[in-house]
C-alpha positions as CSV (number, residue, x, y, z in Angstrom):
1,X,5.4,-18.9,-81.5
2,X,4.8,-15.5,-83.3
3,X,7.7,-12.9,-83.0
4,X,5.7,-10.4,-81.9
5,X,4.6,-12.7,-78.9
6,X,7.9,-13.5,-77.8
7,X,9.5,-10.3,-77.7
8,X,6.0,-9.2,-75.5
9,X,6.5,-11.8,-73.3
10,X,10.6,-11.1,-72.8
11,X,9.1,-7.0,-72.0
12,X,6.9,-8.5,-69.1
13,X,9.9,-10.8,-67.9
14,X,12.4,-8.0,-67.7
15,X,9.2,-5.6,-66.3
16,X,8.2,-7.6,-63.6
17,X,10.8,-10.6,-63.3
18,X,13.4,-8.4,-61.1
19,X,10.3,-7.2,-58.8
20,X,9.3,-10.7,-58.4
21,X,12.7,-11.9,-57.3
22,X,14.5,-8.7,-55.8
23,X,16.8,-9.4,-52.7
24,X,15.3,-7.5,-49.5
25,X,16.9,-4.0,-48.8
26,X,18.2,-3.1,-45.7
27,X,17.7,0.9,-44.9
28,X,16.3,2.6,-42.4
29,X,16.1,6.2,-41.8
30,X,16.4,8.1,-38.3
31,X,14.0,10.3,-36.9
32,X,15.0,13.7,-35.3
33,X,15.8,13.5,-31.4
34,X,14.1,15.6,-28.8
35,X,15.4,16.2,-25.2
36,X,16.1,11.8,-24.8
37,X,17.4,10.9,-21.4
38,X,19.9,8.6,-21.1
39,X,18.5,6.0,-18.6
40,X,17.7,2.8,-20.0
41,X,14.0,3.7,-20.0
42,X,12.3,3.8,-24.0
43,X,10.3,7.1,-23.4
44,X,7.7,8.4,-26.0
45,X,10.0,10.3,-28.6
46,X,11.6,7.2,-29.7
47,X,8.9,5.9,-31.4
48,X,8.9,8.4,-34.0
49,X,12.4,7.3,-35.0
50,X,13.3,5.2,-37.5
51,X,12.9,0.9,-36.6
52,X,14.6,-1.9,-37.7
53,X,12.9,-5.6,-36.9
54,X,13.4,-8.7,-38.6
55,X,16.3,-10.1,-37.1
56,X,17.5,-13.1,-38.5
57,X,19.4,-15.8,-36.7
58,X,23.4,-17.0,-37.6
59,X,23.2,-19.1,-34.9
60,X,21.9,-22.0,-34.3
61,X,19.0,-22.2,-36.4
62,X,19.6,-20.1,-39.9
63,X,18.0,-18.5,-41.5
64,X,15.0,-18.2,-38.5
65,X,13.7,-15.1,-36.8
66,X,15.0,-14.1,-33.4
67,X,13.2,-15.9,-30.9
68,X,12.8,-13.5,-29.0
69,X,11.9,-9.8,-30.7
70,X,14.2,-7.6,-31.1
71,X,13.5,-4.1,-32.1
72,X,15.7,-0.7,-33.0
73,X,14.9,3.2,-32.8
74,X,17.3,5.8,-34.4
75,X,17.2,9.0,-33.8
76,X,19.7,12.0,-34.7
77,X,20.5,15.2,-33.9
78,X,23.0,18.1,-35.0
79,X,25.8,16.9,-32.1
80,X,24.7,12.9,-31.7
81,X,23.0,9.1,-33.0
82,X,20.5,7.9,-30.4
83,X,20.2,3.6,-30.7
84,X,17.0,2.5,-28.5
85,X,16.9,-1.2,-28.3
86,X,13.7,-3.3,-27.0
87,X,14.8,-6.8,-26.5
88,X,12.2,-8.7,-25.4
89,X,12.4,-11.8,-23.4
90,X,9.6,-14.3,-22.8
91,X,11.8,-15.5,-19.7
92,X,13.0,-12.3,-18.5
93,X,14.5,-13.5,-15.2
94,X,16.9,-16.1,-17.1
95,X,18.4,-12.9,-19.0
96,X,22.4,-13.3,-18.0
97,X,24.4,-10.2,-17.8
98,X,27.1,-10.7,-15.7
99,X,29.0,-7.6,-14.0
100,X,32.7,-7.8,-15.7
101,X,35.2,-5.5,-16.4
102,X,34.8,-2.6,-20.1
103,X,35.3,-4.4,-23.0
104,X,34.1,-7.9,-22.0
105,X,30.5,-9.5,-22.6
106,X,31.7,-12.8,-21.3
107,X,28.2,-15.1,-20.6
108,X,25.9,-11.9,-20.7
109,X,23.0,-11.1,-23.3
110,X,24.3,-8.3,-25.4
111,X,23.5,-6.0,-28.4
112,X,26.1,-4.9,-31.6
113,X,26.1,-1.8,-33.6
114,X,28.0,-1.8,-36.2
115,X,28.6,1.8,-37.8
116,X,30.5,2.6,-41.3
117,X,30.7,6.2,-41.0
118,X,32.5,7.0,-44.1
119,X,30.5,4.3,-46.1
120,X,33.5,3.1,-47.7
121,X,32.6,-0.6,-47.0
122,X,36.0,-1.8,-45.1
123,X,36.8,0.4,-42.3
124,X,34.1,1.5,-38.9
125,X,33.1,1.2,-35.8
126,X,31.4,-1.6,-33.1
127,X,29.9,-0.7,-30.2
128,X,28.8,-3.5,-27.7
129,X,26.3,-3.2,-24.2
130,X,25.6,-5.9,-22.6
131,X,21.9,-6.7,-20.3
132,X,24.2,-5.6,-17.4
133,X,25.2,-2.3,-18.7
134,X,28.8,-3.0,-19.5
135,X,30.3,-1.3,-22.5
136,X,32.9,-2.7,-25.5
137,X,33.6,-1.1,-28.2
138,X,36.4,-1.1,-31.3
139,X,37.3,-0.4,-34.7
140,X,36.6,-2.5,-38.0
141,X,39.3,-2.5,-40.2
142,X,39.6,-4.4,-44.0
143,X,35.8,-5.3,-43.4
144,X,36.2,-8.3,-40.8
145,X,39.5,-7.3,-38.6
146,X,37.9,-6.5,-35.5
147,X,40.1,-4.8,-32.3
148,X,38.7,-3.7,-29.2
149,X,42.3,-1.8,-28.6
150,X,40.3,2.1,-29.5
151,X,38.4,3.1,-26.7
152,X,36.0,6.5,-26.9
153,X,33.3,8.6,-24.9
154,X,30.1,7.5,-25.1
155,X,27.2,6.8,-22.7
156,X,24.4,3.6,-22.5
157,X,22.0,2.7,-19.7
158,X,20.3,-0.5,-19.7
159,X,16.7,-1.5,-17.9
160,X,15.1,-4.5,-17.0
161,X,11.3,-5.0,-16.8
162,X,8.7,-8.1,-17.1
163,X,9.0,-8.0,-21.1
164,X,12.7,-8.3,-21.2
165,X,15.2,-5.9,-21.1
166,X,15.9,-2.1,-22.8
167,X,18.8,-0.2,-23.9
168,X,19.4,2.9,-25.0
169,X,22.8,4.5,-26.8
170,X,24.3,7.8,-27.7
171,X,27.4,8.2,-30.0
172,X,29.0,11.9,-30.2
173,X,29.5,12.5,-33.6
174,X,33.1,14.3,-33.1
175,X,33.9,10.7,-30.8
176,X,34.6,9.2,-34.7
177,X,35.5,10.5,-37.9
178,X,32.8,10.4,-40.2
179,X,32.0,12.1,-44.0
180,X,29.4,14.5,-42.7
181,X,26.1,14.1,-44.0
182,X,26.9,11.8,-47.0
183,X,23.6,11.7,-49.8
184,X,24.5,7.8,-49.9
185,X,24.3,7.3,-46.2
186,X,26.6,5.9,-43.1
187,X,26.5,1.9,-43.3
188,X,24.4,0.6,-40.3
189,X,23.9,-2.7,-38.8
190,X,22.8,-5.0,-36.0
191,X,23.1,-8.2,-33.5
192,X,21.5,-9.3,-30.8
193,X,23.7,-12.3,-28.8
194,X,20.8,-14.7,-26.5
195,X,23.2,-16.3,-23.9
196,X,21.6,-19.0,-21.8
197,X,20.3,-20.1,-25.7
198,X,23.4,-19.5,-27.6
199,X,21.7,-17.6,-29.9
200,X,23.4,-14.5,-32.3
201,X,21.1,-12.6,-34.7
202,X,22.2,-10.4,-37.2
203,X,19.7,-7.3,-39.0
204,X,21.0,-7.4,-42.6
205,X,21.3,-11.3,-41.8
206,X,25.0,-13.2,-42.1
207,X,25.4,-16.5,-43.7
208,X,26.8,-18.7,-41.1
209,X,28.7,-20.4,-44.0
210,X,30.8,-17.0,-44.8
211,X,32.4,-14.6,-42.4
212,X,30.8,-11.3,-41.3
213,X,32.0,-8.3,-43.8
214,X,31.5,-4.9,-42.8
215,X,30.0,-4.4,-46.7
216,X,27.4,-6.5,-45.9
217,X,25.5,-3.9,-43.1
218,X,22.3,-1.7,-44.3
219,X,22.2,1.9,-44.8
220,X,21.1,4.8,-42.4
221,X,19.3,8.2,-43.9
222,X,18.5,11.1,-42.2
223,X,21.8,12.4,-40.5
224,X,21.2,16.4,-41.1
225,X,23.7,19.1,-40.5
226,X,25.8,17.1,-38.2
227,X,28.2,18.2,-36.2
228,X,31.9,18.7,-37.8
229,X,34.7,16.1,-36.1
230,X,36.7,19.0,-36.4
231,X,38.3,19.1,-32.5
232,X,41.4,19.8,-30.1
233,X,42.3,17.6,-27.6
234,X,45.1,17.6,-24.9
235,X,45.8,15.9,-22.4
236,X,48.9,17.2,-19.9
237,X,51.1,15.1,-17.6
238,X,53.4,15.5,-15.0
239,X,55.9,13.6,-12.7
240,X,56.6,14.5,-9.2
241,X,60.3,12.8,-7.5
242,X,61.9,14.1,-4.0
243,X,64.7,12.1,-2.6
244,X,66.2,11.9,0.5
245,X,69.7,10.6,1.5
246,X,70.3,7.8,4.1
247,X,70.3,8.3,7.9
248,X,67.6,11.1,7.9
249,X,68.8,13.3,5.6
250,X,67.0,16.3,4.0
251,X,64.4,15.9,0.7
252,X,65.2,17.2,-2.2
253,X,63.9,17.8,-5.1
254,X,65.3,15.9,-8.5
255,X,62.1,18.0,-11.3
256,X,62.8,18.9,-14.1
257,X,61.1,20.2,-17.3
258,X,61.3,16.9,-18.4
259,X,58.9,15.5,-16.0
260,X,56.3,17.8,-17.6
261,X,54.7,16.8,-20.7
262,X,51.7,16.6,-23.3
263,X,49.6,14.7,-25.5
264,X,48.0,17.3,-28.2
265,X,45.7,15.9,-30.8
266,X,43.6,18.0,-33.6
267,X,41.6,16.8,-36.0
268,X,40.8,20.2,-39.0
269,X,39.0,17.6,-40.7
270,X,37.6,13.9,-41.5
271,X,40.5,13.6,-43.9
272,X,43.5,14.3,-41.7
273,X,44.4,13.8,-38.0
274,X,47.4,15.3,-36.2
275,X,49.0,13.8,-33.0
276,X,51.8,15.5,-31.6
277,X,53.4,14.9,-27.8
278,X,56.4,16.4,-25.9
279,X,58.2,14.0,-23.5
280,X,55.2,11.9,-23.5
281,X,54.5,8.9,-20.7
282,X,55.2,5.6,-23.2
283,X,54.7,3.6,-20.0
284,X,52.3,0.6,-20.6
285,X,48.4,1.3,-20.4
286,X,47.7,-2.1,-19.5
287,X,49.7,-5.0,-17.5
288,X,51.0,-7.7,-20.4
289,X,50.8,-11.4,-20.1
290,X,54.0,-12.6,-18.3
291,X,55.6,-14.6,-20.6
292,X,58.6,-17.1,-19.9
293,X,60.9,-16.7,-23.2
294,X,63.3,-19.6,-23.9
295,X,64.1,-19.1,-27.5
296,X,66.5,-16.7,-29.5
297,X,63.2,-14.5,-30.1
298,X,62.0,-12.0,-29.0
299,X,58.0,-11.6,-27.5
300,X,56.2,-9.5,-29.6
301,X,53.8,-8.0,-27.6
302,X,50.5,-6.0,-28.7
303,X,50.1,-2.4,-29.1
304,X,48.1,-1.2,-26.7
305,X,49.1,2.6,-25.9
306,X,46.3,5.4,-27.8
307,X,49.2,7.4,-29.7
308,X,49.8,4.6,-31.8
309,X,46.2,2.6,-32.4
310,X,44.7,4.8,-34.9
311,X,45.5,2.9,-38.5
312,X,47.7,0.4,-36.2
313,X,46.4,-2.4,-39.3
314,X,47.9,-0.6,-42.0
315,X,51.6,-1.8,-40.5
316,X,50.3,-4.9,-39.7
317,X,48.6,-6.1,-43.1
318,X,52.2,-6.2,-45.0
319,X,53.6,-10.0,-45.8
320,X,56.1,-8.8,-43.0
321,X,56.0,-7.1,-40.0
322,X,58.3,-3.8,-40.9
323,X,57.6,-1.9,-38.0
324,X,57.0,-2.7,-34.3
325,X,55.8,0.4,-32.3
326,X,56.6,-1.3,-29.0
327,X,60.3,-0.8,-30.0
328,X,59.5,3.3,-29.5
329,X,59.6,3.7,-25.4
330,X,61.4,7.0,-24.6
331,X,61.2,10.1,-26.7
332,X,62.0,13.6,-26.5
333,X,59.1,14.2,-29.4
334,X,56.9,12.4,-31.2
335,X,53.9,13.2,-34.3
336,X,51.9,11.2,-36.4
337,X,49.7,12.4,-39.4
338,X,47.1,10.2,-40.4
339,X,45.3,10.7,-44.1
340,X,42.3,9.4,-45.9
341,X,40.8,9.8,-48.9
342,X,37.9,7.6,-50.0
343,X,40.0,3.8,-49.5
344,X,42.8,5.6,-49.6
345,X,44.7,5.6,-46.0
346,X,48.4,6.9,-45.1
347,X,50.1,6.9,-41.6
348,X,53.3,8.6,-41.1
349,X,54.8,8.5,-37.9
Protein backbone atom coordinates (compact mmCIF):
# COMPACT_ATOMS: atom_id res chain seq x y z
CA UNK A 1 0.00 0.00 0.00
CA UNK A 2 1.28 3.57 -0.95
CA UNK A 3 2.41 5.86 2.01
CA UNK A 4 0.44 8.44 1.05
CA UNK A 5 -2.74 6.04 1.28
CA UNK A 6 -2.09 4.88 4.60
CA UNK A 7 -1.41 7.93 6.41
CA UNK A 8 -5.04 9.16 4.45
CA UNK A 9 -6.74 6.39 5.73
CA UNK A 10 -5.19 6.72 9.53
CA UNK A 11 -6.65 10.81 9.09
CA UNK A 12 -10.24 9.38 8.39
CA UNK A 13 -9.90 6.77 11.29
CA UNK A 14 -8.83 9.24 13.90
CA UNK A 15 -11.64 11.87 12.03
CA UNK A 16 -14.49 9.76 12.23
CA UNK A 17 -13.50 6.52 14.33
CA UNK A 18 -14.18 8.35 17.89
CA UNK A 19 -17.70 9.72 16.38
CA UNK A 20 -18.47 6.30 15.25
CA UNK A 21 -17.79 4.69 18.68
CA UNK A 22 -18.30 7.61 21.33
CA UNK A 23 -19.91 6.50 24.70
CA UNK A 24 -23.44 8.26 25.10
CA UNK A 25 -23.39 11.53 27.28
CA UNK A 26 -25.52 12.11 29.97
CA UNK A 27 -26.41 16.08 30.37
CA UNK A 28 -29.37 17.77 30.59
CA UNK A 29 -30.04 21.34 31.04
CA UNK A 30 -32.90 22.95 33.19
CA UNK A 31 -35.33 25.30 31.98
CA UNK A 32 -36.33 28.50 34.03
CA UNK A 33 -39.36 27.97 36.57
CA UNK A 34 -42.43 29.96 36.59
CA UNK A 35 -44.97 30.20 39.46
CA UNK A 36 -44.97 25.83 39.73
CA UNK A 37 -47.38 24.57 42.44
CA UNK A 38 -46.37 21.97 44.40
CA UNK A 39 -49.23 19.44 44.17
CA UNK A 40 -48.36 16.42 42.36
CA UNK A 41 -50.14 17.66 39.23
CA UNK A 42 -47.42 18.20 35.90
CA UNK A 43 -48.92 21.64 34.80
CA UNK A 44 -47.89 23.27 31.45
CA UNK A 45 -44.51 25.16 32.45
CA UNK A 46 -42.83 21.93 32.95
CA UNK A 47 -42.59 21.07 29.66
CA UNK A 48 -40.28 23.72 28.70
CA UNK A 49 -37.69 22.30 31.18
CA UNK A 50 -35.10 20.35 30.51
CA UNK A 51 -36.03 15.99 30.15
CA UNK A 52 -34.26 13.12 30.77
CA UNK A 53 -35.73 9.60 29.27
CA UNK A 54 -33.90 6.62 28.48
CA UNK A 55 -33.90 4.83 31.61
CA UNK A 56 -32.06 1.77 31.54
CA UNK A 57 -32.67 -1.16 33.79
CA UNK A 58 -30.04 -2.74 36.70
CA UNK A 59 -32.41 -4.97 37.51
CA UNK A 60 -33.49 -7.73 36.40
CA UNK A 61 -33.10 -7.55 32.82
CA UNK A 62 -29.76 -5.25 32.00
CA UNK A 63 -29.13 -3.40 29.94
CA UNK A 64 -33.20 -2.97 28.77
CA UNK A 65 -35.34 0.08 28.84
CA UNK A 66 -37.69 0.71 31.75
CA UNK A 67 -40.70 -1.09 31.10
CA UNK A 68 -42.64 1.25 31.95
CA UNK A 69 -41.62 5.13 30.78
CA UNK A 70 -40.16 7.07 32.86
CA UNK A 71 -39.70 10.74 32.16
CA UNK A 72 -37.88 13.97 34.09
CA UNK A 73 -38.42 17.85 33.93
CA UNK A 74 -35.95 20.33 35.55
CA UNK A 75 -36.58 23.45 36.11
CA UNK A 76 -34.62 26.23 38.24
CA UNK A 77 -34.91 29.32 39.70
CA UNK A 78 -32.80 32.05 41.74
CA UNK A 79 -34.05 30.35 45.35
CA UNK A 80 -34.77 26.49 44.14
CA UNK A 81 -34.46 22.93 41.63
CA UNK A 82 -37.92 21.86 40.53
CA UNK A 83 -37.75 17.63 39.54
CA UNK A 84 -41.22 16.71 37.69
CA UNK A 85 -41.45 12.98 37.29
CA UNK A 86 -44.07 11.14 34.85
CA UNK A 87 -43.95 7.60 35.66
CA UNK A 88 -46.11 5.80 33.71
CA UNK A 89 -47.73 2.60 34.38
CA UNK A 90 -49.59 0.34 31.94
CA UNK A 91 -51.27 -1.18 35.22
CA UNK A 92 -51.79 1.73 37.26
CA UNK A 93 -53.96 0.24 40.01
CA UNK A 94 -51.05 -2.49 40.82
CA UNK A 95 -48.80 0.62 41.61
CA UNK A 96 -47.68 -0.16 45.51
CA UNK A 97 -46.93 2.66 47.74
CA UNK A 98 -47.53 1.80 51.01
CA UNK A 99 -48.18 4.58 53.84
CA UNK A 100 -44.91 4.11 56.24
CA UNK A 101 -43.15 6.18 58.37
CA UNK A 102 -40.03 9.35 56.64
CA UNK A 103 -37.27 7.73 55.54
CA UNK A 104 -38.70 4.26 54.46
CA UNK A 105 -39.80 3.07 50.90
CA UNK A 106 -40.35 -0.43 52.16
CA UNK A 107 -42.64 -2.36 49.17
CA UNK A 108 -43.72 1.02 47.52
CA UNK A 109 -42.74 2.25 43.82
CA UNK A 110 -40.35 5.08 44.33
CA UNK A 111 -38.18 7.63 42.44
CA UNK A 112 -34.08 8.63 43.29
CA UNK A 113 -32.36 11.84 42.75
CA UNK A 114 -29.17 11.88 43.14
CA UNK A 115 -27.49 15.42 43.36
CA UNK A 116 -23.55 16.31 43.45
CA UNK A 117 -23.75 19.80 44.16
CA UNK A 118 -20.12 20.67 44.38
CA UNK A 119 -19.28 18.28 41.41
CA UNK A 120 -16.43 16.93 43.11
CA UNK A 121 -17.50 13.29 42.19
CA UNK A 122 -17.51 11.62 45.90
CA UNK A 123 -19.60 13.54 48.21
CA UNK A 124 -23.86 14.69 47.62
CA UNK A 125 -27.13 14.30 48.13
CA UNK A 126 -30.24 11.48 47.57
CA UNK A 127 -33.52 12.32 47.77
CA UNK A 128 -36.18 9.52 47.67
CA UNK A 129 -40.53 9.82 47.20
CA UNK A 130 -42.24 7.14 46.99
CA UNK A 131 -46.03 6.56 44.77
CA UNK A 132 -47.47 7.22 48.26
CA UNK A 133 -45.89 10.53 48.91
CA UNK A 134 -43.43 9.46 51.61
CA UNK A 135 -40.11 11.23 51.74
CA UNK A 136 -36.17 9.78 52.42
CA UNK A 137 -33.54 11.49 51.98
CA UNK A 138 -29.42 11.36 52.92
CA UNK A 139 -26.08 12.22 52.17
CA UNK A 140 -23.44 10.44 49.69
CA UNK A 141 -20.27 10.25 51.05
CA UNK A 142 -16.78 8.67 49.29
CA UNK A 143 -19.05 8.07 46.18
CA UNK A 144 -21.10 4.89 47.42
CA UNK A 145 -21.53 5.38 51.44
CA UNK A 146 -25.02 6.14 51.61
CA UNK A 147 -26.79 7.43 55.18
CA UNK A 148 -30.16 8.48 55.60
CA UNK A 149 -29.00 9.95 59.19
CA UNK A 150 -29.24 14.08 57.53
CA UNK A 151 -32.56 15.12 57.31
CA UNK A 152 -33.60 18.72 55.53
CA UNK A 153 -36.66 20.88 54.37
CA UNK A 154 -38.02 20.17 51.33
CA UNK A 155 -41.48 19.56 49.84
CA UNK A 156 -42.93 16.72 47.14
CA UNK A 157 -46.57 15.86 46.29
CA UNK A 158 -47.36 12.81 44.35
CA UNK A 159 -50.62 12.05 41.94
CA UNK A 160 -52.14 9.19 40.63
CA UNK A 161 -54.15 9.02 37.36
CA UNK A 162 -55.09 6.28 34.63
CA UNK A 163 -51.48 6.62 32.99
CA UNK A 164 -49.58 5.94 36.11
CA UNK A 165 -48.47 8.06 38.60
CA UNK A 166 -46.66 11.92 38.89
CA UNK A 167 -44.34 13.59 41.17
CA UNK A 168 -43.15 16.65 41.50
CA UNK A 169 -39.94 17.96 43.80
CA UNK A 170 -38.50 21.18 45.11
CA UNK A 171 -34.99 21.42 46.71
CA UNK A 172 -34.11 24.98 48.50
CA UNK A 173 -30.90 25.74 47.37
CA UNK A 174 -29.61 27.17 50.96
CA UNK A 175 -31.23 23.31 52.36
CA UNK A 176 -27.47 22.01 50.91
CA UNK A 177 -24.19 23.41 50.37
CA UNK A 178 -23.44 23.76 46.93
CA UNK A 179 -20.57 25.77 44.57
CA UNK A 180 -22.96 28.29 43.23
CA UNK A 181 -23.38 28.30 39.71
CA UNK A 182 -20.34 26.20 38.68
CA UNK A 183 -19.40 26.56 34.45
CA UNK A 184 -18.85 22.65 34.77
CA UNK A 185 -22.24 21.85 36.32
CA UNK A 186 -23.80 20.07 39.55
CA UNK A 187 -23.65 16.10 38.93
CA UNK A 188 -27.26 14.81 38.39
CA UNK A 189 -28.89 11.56 38.24
CA UNK A 190 -31.81 9.21 38.34
CA UNK A 191 -33.76 5.85 39.43
CA UNK A 192 -36.96 4.68 39.16
CA UNK A 193 -37.62 1.36 41.67
CA UNK A 194 -40.98 -0.88 39.95
CA UNK A 195 -42.13 -2.86 43.10
CA UNK A 196 -44.68 -5.49 42.32
CA UNK A 197 -41.85 -6.24 39.28
CA UNK A 198 -38.70 -5.88 41.17
CA UNK A 199 -37.51 -3.63 38.83
CA UNK A 200 -34.63 -0.54 39.47
CA UNK A 201 -33.67 1.73 36.61
CA UNK A 202 -30.97 3.95 36.62
CA UNK A 203 -30.59 7.42 33.95
CA UNK A 204 -26.86 7.39 33.37
CA UNK A 205 -27.33 3.39 33.57
CA UNK A 206 -25.29 1.21 36.42
CA UNK A 207 -23.68 -2.04 35.68
CA UNK A 208 -25.23 -4.49 37.82
CA UNK A 209 -21.81 -6.24 37.93
CA UNK A 210 -20.16 -2.96 39.78
CA UNK A 211 -21.54 -0.87 42.57
CA UNK A 212 -23.20 2.45 42.09
CA UNK A 213 -20.50 5.44 42.32
CA UNK A 214 -21.68 8.82 42.78
CA UNK A 215 -18.98 9.70 39.66
CA UNK A 216 -20.84 7.86 37.52
CA UNK A 217 -24.28 10.41 37.47
CA UNK A 218 -24.76 13.03 34.41
CA UNK A 219 -24.40 16.68 34.49
CA UNK A 220 -27.07 19.46 35.03
CA UNK A 221 -26.63 23.11 33.08
CA UNK A 222 -28.55 26.02 33.53
CA UNK A 223 -28.49 26.84 37.36
CA UNK A 224 -28.30 30.92 37.07
CA UNK A 225 -27.64 33.33 39.79
CA UNK A 226 -28.64 30.92 42.51
CA UNK A 227 -29.27 31.72 45.63
CA UNK A 228 -26.03 31.95 48.23
CA UNK A 229 -26.18 28.91 51.16
CA UNK A 230 -25.03 31.65 53.14
CA UNK A 231 -27.68 31.37 56.38
CA UNK A 232 -28.30 31.63 60.26
CA UNK A 233 -30.09 29.13 61.96
CA UNK A 234 -31.10 28.74 65.75
CA UNK A 235 -32.93 26.80 67.34
CA UNK A 236 -33.64 27.57 71.36
CA UNK A 237 -34.64 25.18 74.06
CA UNK A 238 -35.81 25.14 77.43
CA UNK A 239 -36.60 22.90 80.44
CA UNK A 240 -39.35 23.47 82.82
CA UNK A 241 -39.05 21.34 86.68
CA UNK A 242 -41.49 22.20 89.84
CA UNK A 243 -41.27 19.87 92.73
CA UNK A 244 -43.33 19.39 95.52
CA UNK A 245 -42.53 17.67 98.86
CA UNK A 246 -44.44 14.60 100.29
CA UNK A 247 -47.78 14.87 102.14
CA UNK A 248 -49.12 17.95 100.08
CA UNK A 249 -46.51 20.15 100.33
CA UNK A 250 -46.04 23.46 98.36
CA UNK A 251 -44.42 23.49 94.51
CA UNK A 252 -41.42 24.89 93.97
CA UNK A 253 -39.57 25.82 91.57
CA UNK A 254 -35.91 23.96 90.90
CA UNK A 255 -34.96 26.57 87.05
CA UNK A 256 -32.18 27.58 86.49
CA UNK A 257 -30.20 29.26 83.64
CA UNK A 258 -29.11 26.04 82.84
CA UNK A 259 -32.34 24.68 81.78
CA UNK A 260 -32.23 27.35 79.00
CA UNK A 261 -30.19 26.73 76.02
CA UNK A 262 -29.37 26.97 72.08
CA UNK A 263 -28.37 25.45 69.03
CA UNK A 264 -26.85 28.30 66.67
CA UNK A 265 -25.65 27.31 63.21
CA UNK A 266 -24.21 29.81 60.39
CA UNK A 267 -22.97 28.97 57.32
CA UNK A 268 -20.80 32.64 55.61
CA UNK A 269 -20.09 30.36 52.92
CA UNK A 270 -20.05 26.84 50.89
CA UNK A 271 -16.58 26.41 52.22
CA UNK A 272 -17.14 26.67 55.97
CA UNK A 273 -19.93 25.80 58.41
CA UNK A 274 -20.05 26.96 62.07
CA UNK A 275 -22.13 25.03 64.81
CA UNK A 276 -21.99 26.40 68.17
CA UNK A 277 -24.57 25.37 71.26
CA UNK A 278 -24.80 26.51 74.97
CA UNK A 279 -26.07 23.80 77.43
CA UNK A 280 -27.50 21.97 74.51
CA UNK A 281 -30.22 18.89 74.89
CA UNK A 282 -27.65 15.67 73.90
CA UNK A 283 -30.68 13.54 74.75
CA UNK A 284 -31.26 10.82 72.05
CA UNK A 285 -33.36 11.90 68.86
CA UNK A 286 -34.39 8.53 68.27
CA UNK A 287 -35.21 5.38 70.64
CA UNK A 288 -32.02 2.71 70.07
CA UNK A 289 -32.29 -1.00 69.60
CA UNK A 290 -32.37 -2.53 73.05
CA UNK A 291 -29.59 -4.62 73.14
CA UNK A 292 -28.76 -7.40 75.79
CA UNK A 293 -24.75 -7.04 76.35
CA UNK A 294 -22.93 -10.13 77.73
CA UNK A 295 -19.41 -9.41 76.77
CA UNK A 296 -16.53 -7.16 78.25
CA UNK A 297 -17.58 -4.57 75.33
CA UNK A 298 -19.14 -2.07 75.03
CA UNK A 299 -22.38 -1.43 72.31
CA UNK A 300 -21.42 0.95 70.06
CA UNK A 301 -24.32 2.60 69.02
CA UNK A 302 -24.94 4.95 65.86
CA UNK A 303 -24.84 8.62 65.75
CA UNK A 304 -27.97 9.91 65.26
CA UNK A 305 -28.14 13.52 67.00
CA UNK A 306 -27.89 16.65 64.02
CA UNK A 307 -24.84 18.50 65.80
CA UNK A 308 -22.68 15.73 65.08
CA UNK A 309 -23.92 14.20 61.36
CA UNK A 310 -22.41 16.68 59.20
CA UNK A 311 -18.85 15.00 57.88
CA UNK A 312 -19.74 12.11 60.61
CA UNK A 313 -17.60 9.65 57.68
CA UNK A 314 -14.55 11.43 57.91
CA UNK A 315 -14.13 9.80 61.74
CA UNK A 316 -15.44 6.82 60.61
CA UNK A 317 -13.26 6.04 57.40
CA UNK A 318 -9.82 5.69 59.63
CA UNK A 319 -8.41 1.79 60.06
CA UNK A 320 -9.72 2.52 63.67
CA UNK A 321 -12.42 4.05 65.23
CA UNK A 322 -10.52 7.15 67.19
CA UNK A 323 -13.42 8.99 68.12
CA UNK A 324 -17.04 8.03 69.28
CA UNK A 325 -19.35 11.06 69.60
CA UNK A 326 -21.79 9.04 71.61
CA UNK A 327 -19.17 9.31 74.45
CA UNK A 328 -20.12 13.42 74.44
CA UNK A 329 -23.65 13.56 76.52
CA UNK A 330 -23.51 16.53 78.83
CA UNK A 331 -21.77 19.75 78.09
CA UNK A 332 -21.64 23.21 79.21
CA UNK A 333 -20.46 24.22 75.37
CA UNK A 334 -19.93 22.83 72.46
CA UNK A 335 -18.59 24.10 68.43
CA UNK A 336 -17.70 22.39 65.47
CA UNK A 337 -16.13 23.99 62.27
CA UNK A 338 -16.48 22.19 59.22
CA UNK A 339 -14.04 23.10 55.98
CA UNK A 340 -13.93 22.15 52.40
CA UNK A 341 -12.02 22.90 49.73
CA UNK A 342 -12.44 21.11 46.37
CA UNK A 343 -11.79 17.05 47.97
CA UNK A 344 -10.39 18.61 50.64
CA UNK A 345 -12.64 18.18 53.94
CA UNK A 346 -11.69 19.03 57.79
CA UNK A 347 -13.93 18.69 60.88
CA UNK A 348 -12.84 20.05 64.16
CA UNK A 349 -15.00 19.57 66.99
Amino acid sequence: MPAKLFLFLVALLTLFGDSTYAEPVYEVTAGPADHIKIDGHLEVAWFSGGVVEGFVQREPHYPDPVSQTTRVYLLSDNDALYFGFLCNDTAPDSIRGKIQRRDNDDRSDFVDIYLDSFHDRRSGYWYTVTAAGVQAEGTIANEKEFTADWDAVWQSAVARSDSGWSCEIRIPFQSIRHGGARADGWGIGFARYIERRAERTFWPPVDPQKDFYLSQVGTLYGLKNIASPAHIEVLPHAVGRWDAEANDGEWHSENEYENLGFYLKAVPSAAMTLDFAYEPDFAQVDVDAQEINLSDYPIFLSEKRPFFLENKQLFEELPYYLFYTRRITDPDYAGRLNLQKGRVRASII
